[in-house]
ZAMARGU-4260 file (C-alpha; in steps of 0.2 Angstrom, whole numbers, plus 5000, padded with zeros to 4 digits):
<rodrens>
0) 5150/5023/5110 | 5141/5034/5098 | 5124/5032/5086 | 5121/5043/5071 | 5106/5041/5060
5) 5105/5056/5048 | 5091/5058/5033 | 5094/5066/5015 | 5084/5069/5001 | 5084/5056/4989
10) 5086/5067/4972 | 5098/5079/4979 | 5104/5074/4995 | 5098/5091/5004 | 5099/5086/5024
15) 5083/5084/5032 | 5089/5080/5049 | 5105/5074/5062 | 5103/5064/5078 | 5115/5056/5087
20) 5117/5049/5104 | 5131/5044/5114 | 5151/5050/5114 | 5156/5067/5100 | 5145/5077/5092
25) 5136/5075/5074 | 5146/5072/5060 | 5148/5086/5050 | 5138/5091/5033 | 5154/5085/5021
30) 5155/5067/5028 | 5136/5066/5026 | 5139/5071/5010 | 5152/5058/5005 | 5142/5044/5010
35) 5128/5052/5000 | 5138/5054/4987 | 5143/5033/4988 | 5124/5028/4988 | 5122/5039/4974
40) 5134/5032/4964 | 5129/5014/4968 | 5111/5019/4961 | 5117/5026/4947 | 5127/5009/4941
45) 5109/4999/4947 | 5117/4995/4964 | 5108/4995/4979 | 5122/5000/4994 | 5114/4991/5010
50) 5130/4994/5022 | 5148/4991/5025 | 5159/4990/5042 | 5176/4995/5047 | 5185/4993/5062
55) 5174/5003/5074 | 5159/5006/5064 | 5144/4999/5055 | 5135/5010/5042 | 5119/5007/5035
60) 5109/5014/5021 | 5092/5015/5015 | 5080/5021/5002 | 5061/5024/5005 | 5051/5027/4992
65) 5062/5037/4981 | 5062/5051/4992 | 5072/5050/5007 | 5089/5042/5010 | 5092/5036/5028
70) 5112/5035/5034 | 5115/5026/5050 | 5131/5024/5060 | 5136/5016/5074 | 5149/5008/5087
75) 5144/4992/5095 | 5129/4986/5088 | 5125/4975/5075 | 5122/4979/5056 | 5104/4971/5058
80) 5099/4980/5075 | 5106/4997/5065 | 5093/4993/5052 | 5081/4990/5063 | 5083/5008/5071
85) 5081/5015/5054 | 5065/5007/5050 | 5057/5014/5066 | 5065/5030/5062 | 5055/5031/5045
90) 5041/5025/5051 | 5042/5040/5067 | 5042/5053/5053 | 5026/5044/5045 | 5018/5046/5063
95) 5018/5063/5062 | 5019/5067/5044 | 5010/5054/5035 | 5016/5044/5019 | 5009/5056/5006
100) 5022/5072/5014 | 5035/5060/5012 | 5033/5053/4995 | 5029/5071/4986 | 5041/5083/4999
105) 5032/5100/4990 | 5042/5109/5002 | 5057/5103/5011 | 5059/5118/5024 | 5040/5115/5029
110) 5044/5096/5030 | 5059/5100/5040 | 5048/5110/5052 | 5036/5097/5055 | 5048/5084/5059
115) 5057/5093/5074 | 5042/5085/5082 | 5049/5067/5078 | 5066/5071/5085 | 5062/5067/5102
120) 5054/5049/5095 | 5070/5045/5084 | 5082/5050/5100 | 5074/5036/5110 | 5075/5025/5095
125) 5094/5027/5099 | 5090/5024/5116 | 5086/5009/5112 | 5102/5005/5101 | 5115/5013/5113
130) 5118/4996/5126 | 5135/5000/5136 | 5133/5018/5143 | 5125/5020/5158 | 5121/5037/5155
135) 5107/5030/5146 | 5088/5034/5153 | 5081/5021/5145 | 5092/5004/5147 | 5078/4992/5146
140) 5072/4999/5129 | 5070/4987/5114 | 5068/4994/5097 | 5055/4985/5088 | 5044/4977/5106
145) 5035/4989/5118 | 5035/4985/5136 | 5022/4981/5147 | 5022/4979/5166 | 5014/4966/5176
150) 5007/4971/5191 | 4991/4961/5200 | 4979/4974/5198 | 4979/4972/5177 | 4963/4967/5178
155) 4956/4980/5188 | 4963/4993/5178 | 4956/4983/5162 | 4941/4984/5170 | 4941/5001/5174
160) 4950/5005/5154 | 4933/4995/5146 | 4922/5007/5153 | 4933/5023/5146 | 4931/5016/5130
165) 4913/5016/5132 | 4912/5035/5137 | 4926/5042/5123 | 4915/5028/5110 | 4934/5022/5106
170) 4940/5004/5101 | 4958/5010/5102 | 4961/5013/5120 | 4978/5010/5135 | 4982/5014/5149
175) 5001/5017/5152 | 5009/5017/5169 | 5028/5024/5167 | 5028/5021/5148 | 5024/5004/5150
180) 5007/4996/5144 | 4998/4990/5159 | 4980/4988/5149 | 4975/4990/5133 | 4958/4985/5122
185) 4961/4972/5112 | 4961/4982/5094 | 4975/4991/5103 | 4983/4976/5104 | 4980/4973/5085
190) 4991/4987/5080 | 5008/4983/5074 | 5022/4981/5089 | 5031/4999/5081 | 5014/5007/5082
195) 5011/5003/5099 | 5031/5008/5104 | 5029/5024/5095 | 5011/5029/5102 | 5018/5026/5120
200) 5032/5035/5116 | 5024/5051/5110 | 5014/5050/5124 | 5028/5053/5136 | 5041/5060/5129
205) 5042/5081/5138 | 5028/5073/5147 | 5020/5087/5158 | 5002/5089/5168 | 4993/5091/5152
210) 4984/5082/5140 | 4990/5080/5123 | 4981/5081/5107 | 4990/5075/5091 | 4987/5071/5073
215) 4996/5054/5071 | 4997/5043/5052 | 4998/5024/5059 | 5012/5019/5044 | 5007/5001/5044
220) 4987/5003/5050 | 4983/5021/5041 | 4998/5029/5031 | 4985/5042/5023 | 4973/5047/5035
225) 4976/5053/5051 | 4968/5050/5067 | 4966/5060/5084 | 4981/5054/5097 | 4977/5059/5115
230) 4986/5057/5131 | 4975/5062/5147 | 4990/5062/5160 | 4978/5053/5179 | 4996/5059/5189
235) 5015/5061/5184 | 5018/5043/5180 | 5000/5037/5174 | 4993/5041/5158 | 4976/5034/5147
240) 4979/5038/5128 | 4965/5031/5114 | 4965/5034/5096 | 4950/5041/5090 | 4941/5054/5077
245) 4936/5072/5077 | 4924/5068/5092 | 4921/5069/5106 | 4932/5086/5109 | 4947/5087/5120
250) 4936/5093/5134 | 4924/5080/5135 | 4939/5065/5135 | 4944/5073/5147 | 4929/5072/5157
255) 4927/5055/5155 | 4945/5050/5160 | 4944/5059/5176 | 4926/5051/5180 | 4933/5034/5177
260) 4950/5035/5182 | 4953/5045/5196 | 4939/5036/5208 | 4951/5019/5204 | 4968/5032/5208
265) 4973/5019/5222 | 4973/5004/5210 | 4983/5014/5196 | 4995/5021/5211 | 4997/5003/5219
270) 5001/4996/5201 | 5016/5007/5199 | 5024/5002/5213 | 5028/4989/5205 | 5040/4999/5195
275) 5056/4998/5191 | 5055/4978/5194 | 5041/4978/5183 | 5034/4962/5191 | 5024/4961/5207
280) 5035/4959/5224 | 5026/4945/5231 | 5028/4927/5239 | 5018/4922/5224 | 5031/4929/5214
285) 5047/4922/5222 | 5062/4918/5210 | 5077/4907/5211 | 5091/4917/5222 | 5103/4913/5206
290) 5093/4923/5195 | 5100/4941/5191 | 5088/4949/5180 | 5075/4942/5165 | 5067/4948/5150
295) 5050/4940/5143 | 5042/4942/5124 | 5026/4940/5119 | 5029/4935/5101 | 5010/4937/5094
300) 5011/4954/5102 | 5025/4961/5101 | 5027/4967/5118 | 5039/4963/5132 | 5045/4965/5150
305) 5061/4966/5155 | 5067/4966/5176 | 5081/4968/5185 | 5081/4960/5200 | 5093/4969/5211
310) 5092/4976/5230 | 5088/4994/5231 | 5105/4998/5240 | 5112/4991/5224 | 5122/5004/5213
315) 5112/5008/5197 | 5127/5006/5185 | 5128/4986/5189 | 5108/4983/5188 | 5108/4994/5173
320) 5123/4983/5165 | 5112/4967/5168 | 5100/4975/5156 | 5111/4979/5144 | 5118/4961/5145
325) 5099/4956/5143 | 5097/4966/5129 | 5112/4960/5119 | 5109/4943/5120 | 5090/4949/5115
330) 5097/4957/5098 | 5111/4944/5094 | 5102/4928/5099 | 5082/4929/5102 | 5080/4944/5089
335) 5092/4933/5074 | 5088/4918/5078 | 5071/4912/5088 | 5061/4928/5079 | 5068/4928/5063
340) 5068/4908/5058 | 5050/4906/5067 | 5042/4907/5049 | 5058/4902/5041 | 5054/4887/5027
345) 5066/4876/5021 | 5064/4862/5006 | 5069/4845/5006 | 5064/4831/4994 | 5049/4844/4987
350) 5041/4846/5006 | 5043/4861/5013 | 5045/4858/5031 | 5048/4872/5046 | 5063/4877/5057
355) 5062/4886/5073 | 5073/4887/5087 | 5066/4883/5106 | 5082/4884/5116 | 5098/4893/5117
360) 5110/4900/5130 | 5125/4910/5134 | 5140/4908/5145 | 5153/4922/5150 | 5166/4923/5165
365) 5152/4932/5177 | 5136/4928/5170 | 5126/4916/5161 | 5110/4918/5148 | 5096/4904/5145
370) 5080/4907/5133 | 5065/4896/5131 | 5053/4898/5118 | 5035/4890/5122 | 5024/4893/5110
375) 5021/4913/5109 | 5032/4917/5122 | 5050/4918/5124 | 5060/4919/5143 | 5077/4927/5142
380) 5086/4924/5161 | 5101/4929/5168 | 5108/4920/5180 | 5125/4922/5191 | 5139/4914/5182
385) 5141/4897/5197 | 5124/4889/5190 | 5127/4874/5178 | 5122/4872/5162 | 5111/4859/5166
390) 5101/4868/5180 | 5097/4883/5171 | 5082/4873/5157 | 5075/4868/5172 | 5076/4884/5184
395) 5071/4894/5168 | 5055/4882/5165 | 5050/4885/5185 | 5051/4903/5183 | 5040/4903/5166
400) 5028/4893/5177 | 5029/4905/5190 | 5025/4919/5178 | 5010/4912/5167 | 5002/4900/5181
405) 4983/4898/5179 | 4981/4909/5196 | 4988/4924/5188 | 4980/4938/5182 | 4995/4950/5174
410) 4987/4952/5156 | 5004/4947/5147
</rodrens>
């Protein structure tokens, strides 16, 4: 299996950049070209080329802004899940660059330059896309949702993030624990979902024993004028990032992590444990023996986690197959269908009345899927392939119990 997304000017289809994941190498400059060349041809008759599939493939194009031209490719995955990886693509090179670069491009080498700093970004936007190889470092990623984990000490490390924010005088303030949210201030929480997957990506991609300090364009929040991203790295798998202005200076936020963060180290280390289930280990926590693996959404905030529930002495190809099964039946049932008909409006004898789907499920030789929708959140489960159809609405609505009960304090 292979991804390709691949960028070209719009006027005269100069290449600004190639990535690709997966089986082959990149395709080369005259087959870019040509499917250029097709878009170009389609404008010019006032035809809008969105995509086309053959055998193998799906390709994809998109225009932005009259400026650049974004070609997608890829083998097993869906035209929609395509799109969706361009979109965040787009809006990674607004992260870095802002809108104004991209609509004027006064100088294409220069923007060029600047963008190498997105490449890392847009690679684990095919992350993301690239379900079936287990090669892949990232097989629990979605594109457009950024994970969380749940671990009991949320709140503690809340507590401990509201007085950061106090000392740094930021509104926009997290705490990630291996690239997954484990606190955040509320305005971070008001960000757009690709915002916040972007931000946390940036912070830990080459992630080393410094902090980082980064000029960053929100494309949906502030596509003009940038803010100051920082990244204070506690230990190797624990960072704080905020969003702030040109105070206070590096030093000083700094300064103010380490005073905060580093008397609470044992929390912070006893949250990750946690990790890679993502949920806490406890009898609090027990699940039904049937279930495989499970993947909830918060659909208000754009966030998820996603578990695979396997012993340690199990091999890591079959627990990460489980999430690649999770994340299919995420991007060709829950992403189509619960998500995208939940503002859906449909008119019958002049009243327009809504549609929205609750409930869905999946069946195949070795495993079964079942989702339930209440109210914002969504519970994907997987479950060995012997449970009945009946059982799994029922063992599905235990687990959601088990997972936002009143006694919990997760932060999800």
């Amino acid at each position: 299996m292979s991804s390709h997304i691949m960028c070209v000017t719009s006027g005269g289809g100069l290449p600004i950049f190639a990535r690709h994941k997966g089986s082959g190498e990149n395709l080369p400059f005259s087959t870019v070209g040509s499917l250029n060349g097709v878009h170009m041809f389609g404008k010019t008759q006032k035809l809008e080329l969105l995509n086309t599939t053959s055998e193998d493939h799906v390709i994809t194009w998109k225009e932005y802004y009259d400026s650049l031209v974004f070609i997608g490719i890829s083998t097993g995955c869906t035209i929609s899940v395509l799109r969706k990886a361009i979109e965040c693509a787009m809006q990674a090179i607004i992260l870095i660059v802002g809108i104004d670069e991209v609509k004027s491009q006064r100088n294409i080498d220069r923007l060029k330059r600047e963008l190498r700093v997105c490449y890392p970004l847009i690679d684990r936007i095919l992350d993301s896309i690239d379900s079936g190889d287990n090669q892949n470092q990232h097989p629990s990623d979605l594109i457009d949702l950024v994970e969380v984990i749940m671990t009991p000490e949320n709140h503690l490390i809340q507590i401990v993030l509201d007085s950061y924010t106090e000392c740094v005088d930021s509104v926009y303030c997290c705490v990630l624990i291996n690239g997954k949210i484990a606190a955040a201030t509320e305005d971070w929480w008001s960000l757009h979902p690709i915002e916040l997957k972007l931000l946390a990506n940036l912070a830990t991609i080459e992630n080393t024993m410094t902090s980082k300090d980064i000029p960053v364009f929100l494309p949906y929040k502030s596509p003009n004028v940038a803010f100051r991203f920082v990244a204070v790295t506690i230990s190797p798998d624990i960072q704080v990032c905020n969003l702030c202005g040109p105070t206070p200076a590096l030093e000083d936020i700094e300064h103010s992590a380490a005073q905060c963060f580093k008397s609470n180290l044992d929390v912070l280390e006893a949250a990750a444990e946690c990790h890679p289930r993502n949920f806490p280990d406890s009898p609090d926590w027990v699940l039904d023996s049937n279930i495989l693996g499970l993947l909830m959404i918060n659909v208000k905030f754009g966030k998820f986690m996603m578990s695979k529930l396997v012993p340690q002495a199990s091999k890591k190809s079959a627990s990460s197959h489980r999430l690649d099964i999770l994340r299919t039946f995420y991007y060709q049932t829950i992403s189509d269908h619960f998500l995208a008909n939940a503002n859906t409006e449909s008119v019958k004898d002049n009243q327009l009345t809504q549609t929205e789907a609750t409930e869905t499920y999946w069946c195949s030789e070795y495993h079964k899927c079942h989702a339930l929708k209440s109210n914002d959140i969504i519970l994907c489960v997987l479950y060995n392939s012997n449970v009945l159809i009946p059982m799994m609405r029922s063992l599905t609505q235990n687990t959601l119990k088990v997972f936002l009960g009143s006694d919990k304090q997760t932060c999800f």
